[in-house]
Chimera marker file (.cmm) of the C-alpha trace (Angstrom):
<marker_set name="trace">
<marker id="1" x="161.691" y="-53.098" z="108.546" r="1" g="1" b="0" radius="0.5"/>
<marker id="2" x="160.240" y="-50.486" z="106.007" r="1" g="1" b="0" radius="0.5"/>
<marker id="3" x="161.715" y="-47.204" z="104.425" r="1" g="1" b="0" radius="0.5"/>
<marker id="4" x="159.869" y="-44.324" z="102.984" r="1" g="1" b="0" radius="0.5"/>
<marker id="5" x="160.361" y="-40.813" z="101.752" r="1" g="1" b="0" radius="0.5"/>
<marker id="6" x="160.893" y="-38.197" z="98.899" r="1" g="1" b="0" radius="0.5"/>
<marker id="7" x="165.088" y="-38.659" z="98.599" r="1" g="1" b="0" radius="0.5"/>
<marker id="8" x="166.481" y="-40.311" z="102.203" r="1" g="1" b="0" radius="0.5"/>
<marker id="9" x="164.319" y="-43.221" z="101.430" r="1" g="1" b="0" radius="0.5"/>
<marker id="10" x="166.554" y="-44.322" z="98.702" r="1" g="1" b="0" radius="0.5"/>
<marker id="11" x="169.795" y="-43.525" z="100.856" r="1" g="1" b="0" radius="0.5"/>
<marker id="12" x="168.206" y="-45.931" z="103.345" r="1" g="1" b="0" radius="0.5"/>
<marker id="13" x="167.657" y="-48.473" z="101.230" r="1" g="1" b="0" radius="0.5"/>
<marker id="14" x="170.620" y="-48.446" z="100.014" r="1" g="1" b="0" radius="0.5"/>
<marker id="15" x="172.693" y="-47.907" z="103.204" r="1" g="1" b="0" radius="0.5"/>
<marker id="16" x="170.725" y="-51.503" z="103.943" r="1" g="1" b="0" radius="0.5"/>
<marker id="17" x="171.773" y="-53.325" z="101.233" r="1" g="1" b="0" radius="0.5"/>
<marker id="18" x="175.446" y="-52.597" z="101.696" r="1" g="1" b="0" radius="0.5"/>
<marker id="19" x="175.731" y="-52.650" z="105.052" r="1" g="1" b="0" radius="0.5"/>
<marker id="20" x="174.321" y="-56.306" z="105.241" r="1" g="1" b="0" radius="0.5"/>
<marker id="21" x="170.897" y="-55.401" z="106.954" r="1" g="1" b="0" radius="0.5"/>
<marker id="22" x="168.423" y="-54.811" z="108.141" r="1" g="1" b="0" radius="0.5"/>
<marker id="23" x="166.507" y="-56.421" z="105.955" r="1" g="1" b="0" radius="0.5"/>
<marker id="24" x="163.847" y="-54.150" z="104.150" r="1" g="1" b="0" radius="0.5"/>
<marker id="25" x="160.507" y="-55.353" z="103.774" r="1" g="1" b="0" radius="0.5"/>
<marker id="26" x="158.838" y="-53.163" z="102.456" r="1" g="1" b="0" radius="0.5"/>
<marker id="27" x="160.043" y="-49.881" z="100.639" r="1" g="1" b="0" radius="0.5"/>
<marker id="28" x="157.972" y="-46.319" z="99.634" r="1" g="1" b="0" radius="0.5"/>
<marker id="29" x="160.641" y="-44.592" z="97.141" r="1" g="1" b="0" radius="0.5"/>
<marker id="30" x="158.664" y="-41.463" z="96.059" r="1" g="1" b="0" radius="0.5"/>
<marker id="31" x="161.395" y="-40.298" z="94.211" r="1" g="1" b="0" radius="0.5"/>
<marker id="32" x="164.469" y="-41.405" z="95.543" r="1" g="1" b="0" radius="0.5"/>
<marker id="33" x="167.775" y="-40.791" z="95.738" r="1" g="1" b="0" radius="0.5"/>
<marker id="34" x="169.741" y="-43.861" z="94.380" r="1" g="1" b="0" radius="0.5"/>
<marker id="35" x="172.944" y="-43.412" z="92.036" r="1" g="1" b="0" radius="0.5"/>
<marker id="36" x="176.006" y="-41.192" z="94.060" r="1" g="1" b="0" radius="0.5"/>
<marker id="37" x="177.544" y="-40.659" z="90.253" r="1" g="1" b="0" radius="0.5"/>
<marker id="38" x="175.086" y="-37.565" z="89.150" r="1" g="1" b="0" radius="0.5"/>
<marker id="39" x="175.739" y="-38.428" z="85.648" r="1" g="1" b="0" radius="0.5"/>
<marker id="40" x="171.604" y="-38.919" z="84.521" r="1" g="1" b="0" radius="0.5"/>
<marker id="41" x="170.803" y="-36.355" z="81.765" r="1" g="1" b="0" radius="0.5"/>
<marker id="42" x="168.423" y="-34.375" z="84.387" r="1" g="1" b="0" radius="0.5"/>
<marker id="43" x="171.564" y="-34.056" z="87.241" r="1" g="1" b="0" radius="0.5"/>
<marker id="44" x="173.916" y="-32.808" z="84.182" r="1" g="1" b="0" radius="0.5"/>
<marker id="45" x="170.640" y="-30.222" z="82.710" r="1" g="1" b="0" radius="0.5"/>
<marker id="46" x="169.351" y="-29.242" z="85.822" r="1" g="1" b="0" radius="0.5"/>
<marker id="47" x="171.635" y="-27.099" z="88.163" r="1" g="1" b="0" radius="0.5"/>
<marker id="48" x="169.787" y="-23.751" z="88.459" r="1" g="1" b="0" radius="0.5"/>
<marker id="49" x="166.304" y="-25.006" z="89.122" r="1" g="1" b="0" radius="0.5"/>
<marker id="50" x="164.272" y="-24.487" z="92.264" r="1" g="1" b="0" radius="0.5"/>
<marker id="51" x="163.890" y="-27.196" z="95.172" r="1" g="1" b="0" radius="0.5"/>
<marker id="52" x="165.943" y="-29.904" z="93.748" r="1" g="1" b="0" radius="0.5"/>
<marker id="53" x="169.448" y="-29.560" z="91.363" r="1" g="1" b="0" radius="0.5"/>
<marker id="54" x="172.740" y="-30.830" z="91.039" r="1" g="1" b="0" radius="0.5"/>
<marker id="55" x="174.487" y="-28.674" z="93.757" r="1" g="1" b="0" radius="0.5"/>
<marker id="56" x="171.926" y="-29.851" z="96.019" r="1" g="1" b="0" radius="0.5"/>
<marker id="57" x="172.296" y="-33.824" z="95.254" r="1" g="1" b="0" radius="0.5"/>
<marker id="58" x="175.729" y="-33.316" z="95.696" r="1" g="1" b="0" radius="0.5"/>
<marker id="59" x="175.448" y="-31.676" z="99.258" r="1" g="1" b="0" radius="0.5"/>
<marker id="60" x="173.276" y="-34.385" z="99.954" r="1" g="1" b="0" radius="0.5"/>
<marker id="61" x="174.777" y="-36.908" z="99.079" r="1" g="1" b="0" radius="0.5"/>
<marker id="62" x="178.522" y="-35.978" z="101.272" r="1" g="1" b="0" radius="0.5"/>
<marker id="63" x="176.056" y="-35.851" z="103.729" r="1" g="1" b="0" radius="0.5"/>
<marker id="64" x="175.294" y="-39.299" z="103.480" r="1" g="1" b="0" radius="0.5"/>
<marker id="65" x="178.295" y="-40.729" z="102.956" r="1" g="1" b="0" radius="0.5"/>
<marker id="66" x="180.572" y="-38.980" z="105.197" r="1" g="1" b="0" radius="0.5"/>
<marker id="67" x="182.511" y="-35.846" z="103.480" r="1" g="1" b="0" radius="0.5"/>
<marker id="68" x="182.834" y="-34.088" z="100.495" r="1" g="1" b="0" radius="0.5"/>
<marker id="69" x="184.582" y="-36.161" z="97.421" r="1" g="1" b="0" radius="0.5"/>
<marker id="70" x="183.056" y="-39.341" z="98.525" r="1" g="1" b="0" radius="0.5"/>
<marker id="71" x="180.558" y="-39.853" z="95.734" r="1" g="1" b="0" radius="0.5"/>
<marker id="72" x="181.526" y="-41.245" z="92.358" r="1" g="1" b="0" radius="0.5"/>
<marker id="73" x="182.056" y="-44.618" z="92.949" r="1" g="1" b="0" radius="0.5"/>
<marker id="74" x="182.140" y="-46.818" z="89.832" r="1" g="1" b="0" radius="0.5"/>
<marker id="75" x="178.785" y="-48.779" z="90.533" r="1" g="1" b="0" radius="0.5"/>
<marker id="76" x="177.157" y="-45.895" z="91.643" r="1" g="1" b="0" radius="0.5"/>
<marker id="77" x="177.767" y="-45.816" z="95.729" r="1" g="1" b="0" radius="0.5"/>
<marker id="78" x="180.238" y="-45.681" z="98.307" r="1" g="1" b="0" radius="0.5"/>
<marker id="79" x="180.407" y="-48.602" z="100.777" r="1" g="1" b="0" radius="0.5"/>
<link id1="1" id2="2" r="1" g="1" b="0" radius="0.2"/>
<link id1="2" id2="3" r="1" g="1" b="0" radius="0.2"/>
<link id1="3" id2="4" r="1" g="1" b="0" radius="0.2"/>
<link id1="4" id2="5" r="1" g="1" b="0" radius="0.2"/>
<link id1="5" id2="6" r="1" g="1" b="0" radius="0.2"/>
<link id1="6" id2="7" r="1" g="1" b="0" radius="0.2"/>
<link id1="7" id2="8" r="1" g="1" b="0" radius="0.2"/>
<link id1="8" id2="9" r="1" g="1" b="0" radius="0.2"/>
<link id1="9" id2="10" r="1" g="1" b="0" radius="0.2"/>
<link id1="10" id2="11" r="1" g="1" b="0" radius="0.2"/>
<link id1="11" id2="12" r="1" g="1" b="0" radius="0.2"/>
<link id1="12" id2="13" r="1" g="1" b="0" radius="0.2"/>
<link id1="13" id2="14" r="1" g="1" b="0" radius="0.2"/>
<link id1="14" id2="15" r="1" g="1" b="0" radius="0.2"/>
<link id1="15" id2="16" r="1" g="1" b="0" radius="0.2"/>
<link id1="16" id2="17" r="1" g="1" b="0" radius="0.2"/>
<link id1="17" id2="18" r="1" g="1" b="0" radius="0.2"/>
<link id1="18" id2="19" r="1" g="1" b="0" radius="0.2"/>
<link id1="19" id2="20" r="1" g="1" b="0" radius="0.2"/>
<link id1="20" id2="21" r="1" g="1" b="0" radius="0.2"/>
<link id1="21" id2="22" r="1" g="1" b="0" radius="0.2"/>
<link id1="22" id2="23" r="1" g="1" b="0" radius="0.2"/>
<link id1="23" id2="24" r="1" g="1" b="0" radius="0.2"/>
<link id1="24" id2="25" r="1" g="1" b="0" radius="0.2"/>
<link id1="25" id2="26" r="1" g="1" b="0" radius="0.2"/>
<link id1="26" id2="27" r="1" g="1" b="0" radius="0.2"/>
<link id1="27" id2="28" r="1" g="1" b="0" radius="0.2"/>
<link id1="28" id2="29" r="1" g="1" b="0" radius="0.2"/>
<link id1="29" id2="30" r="1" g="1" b="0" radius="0.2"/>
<link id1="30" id2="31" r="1" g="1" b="0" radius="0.2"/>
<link id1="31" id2="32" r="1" g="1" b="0" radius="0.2"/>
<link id1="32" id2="33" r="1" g="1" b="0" radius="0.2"/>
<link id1="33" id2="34" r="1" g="1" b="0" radius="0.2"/>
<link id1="34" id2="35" r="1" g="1" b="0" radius="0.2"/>
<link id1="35" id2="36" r="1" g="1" b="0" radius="0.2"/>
<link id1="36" id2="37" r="1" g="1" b="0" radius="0.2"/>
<link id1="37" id2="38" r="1" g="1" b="0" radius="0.2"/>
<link id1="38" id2="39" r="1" g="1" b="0" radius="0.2"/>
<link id1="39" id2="40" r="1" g="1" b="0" radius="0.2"/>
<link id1="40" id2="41" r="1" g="1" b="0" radius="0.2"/>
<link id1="41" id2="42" r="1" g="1" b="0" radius="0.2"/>
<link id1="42" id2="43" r="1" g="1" b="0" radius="0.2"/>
<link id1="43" id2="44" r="1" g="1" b="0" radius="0.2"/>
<link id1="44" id2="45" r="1" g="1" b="0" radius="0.2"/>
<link id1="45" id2="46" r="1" g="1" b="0" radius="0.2"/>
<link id1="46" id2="47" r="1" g="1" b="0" radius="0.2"/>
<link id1="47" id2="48" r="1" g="1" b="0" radius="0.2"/>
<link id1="48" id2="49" r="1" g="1" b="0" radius="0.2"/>
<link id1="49" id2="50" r="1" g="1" b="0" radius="0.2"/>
<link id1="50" id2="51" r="1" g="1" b="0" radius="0.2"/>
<link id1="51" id2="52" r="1" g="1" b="0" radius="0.2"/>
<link id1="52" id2="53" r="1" g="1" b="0" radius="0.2"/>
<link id1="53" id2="54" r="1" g="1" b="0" radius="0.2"/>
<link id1="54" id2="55" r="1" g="1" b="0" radius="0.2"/>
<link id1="55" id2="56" r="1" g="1" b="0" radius="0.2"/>
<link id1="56" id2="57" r="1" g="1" b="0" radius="0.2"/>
<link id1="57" id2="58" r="1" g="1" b="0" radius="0.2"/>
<link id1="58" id2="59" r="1" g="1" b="0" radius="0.2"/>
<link id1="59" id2="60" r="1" g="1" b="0" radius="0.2"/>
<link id1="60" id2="61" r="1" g="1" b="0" radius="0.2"/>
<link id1="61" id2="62" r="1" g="1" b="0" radius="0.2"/>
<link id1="62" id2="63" r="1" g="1" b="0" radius="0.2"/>
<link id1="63" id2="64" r="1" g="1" b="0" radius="0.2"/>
<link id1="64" id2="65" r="1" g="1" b="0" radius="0.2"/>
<link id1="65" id2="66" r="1" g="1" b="0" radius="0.2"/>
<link id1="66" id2="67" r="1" g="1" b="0" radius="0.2"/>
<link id1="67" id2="68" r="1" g="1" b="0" radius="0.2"/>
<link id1="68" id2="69" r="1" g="1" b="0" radius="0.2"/>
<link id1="69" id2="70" r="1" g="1" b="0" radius="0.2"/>
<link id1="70" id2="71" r="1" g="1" b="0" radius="0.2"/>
<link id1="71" id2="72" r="1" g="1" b="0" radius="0.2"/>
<link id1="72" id2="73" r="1" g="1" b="0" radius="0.2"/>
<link id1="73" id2="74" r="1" g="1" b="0" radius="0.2"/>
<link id1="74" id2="75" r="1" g="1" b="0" radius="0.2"/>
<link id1="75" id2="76" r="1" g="1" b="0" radius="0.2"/>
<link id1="76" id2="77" r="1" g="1" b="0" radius="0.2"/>
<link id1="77" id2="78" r="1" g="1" b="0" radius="0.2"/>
<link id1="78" id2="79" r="1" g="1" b="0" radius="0.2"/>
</marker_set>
């Protein structure tokens, strides 16, 4: 199985890994979402910008793992 994309592709891959399978082999990350914790200097500087910010990644990511105040976990996802 292969993933791609911008942001979801790194959600994927990830959703794969700790969920046991399927087993990726290949993966496209453009620029992908991968740590649930927001704390890299860009998601702490950038929360006004256009397209892509902090109050966006954190929509996205309660999207992906089921409900608001799900994100945060200590190695960087929620299982």
């Amino acid at each position: 199985m292969a993933v791609g994309g911008d942001s979801a592709g790194g959600g994927l891959a990830l959703m794969a890994r700790d969920r046991g399978g399927p087993a990726l082999r290949v993966q496209y990350l453009g620029v992908p979402m991968s740590d649930d914790r927001l704390e890299t200097p860009s998601m702490r500087a950038f929360r006004g910008t256009p397209v892509w910010n902090r109050p966006i990644a954190e929509i996205c990511w309660s999207h992906y793992l089921g409900g608001e105040g799900r994100r945060g976990g200590p190695d960087g996802r929620r299982a």
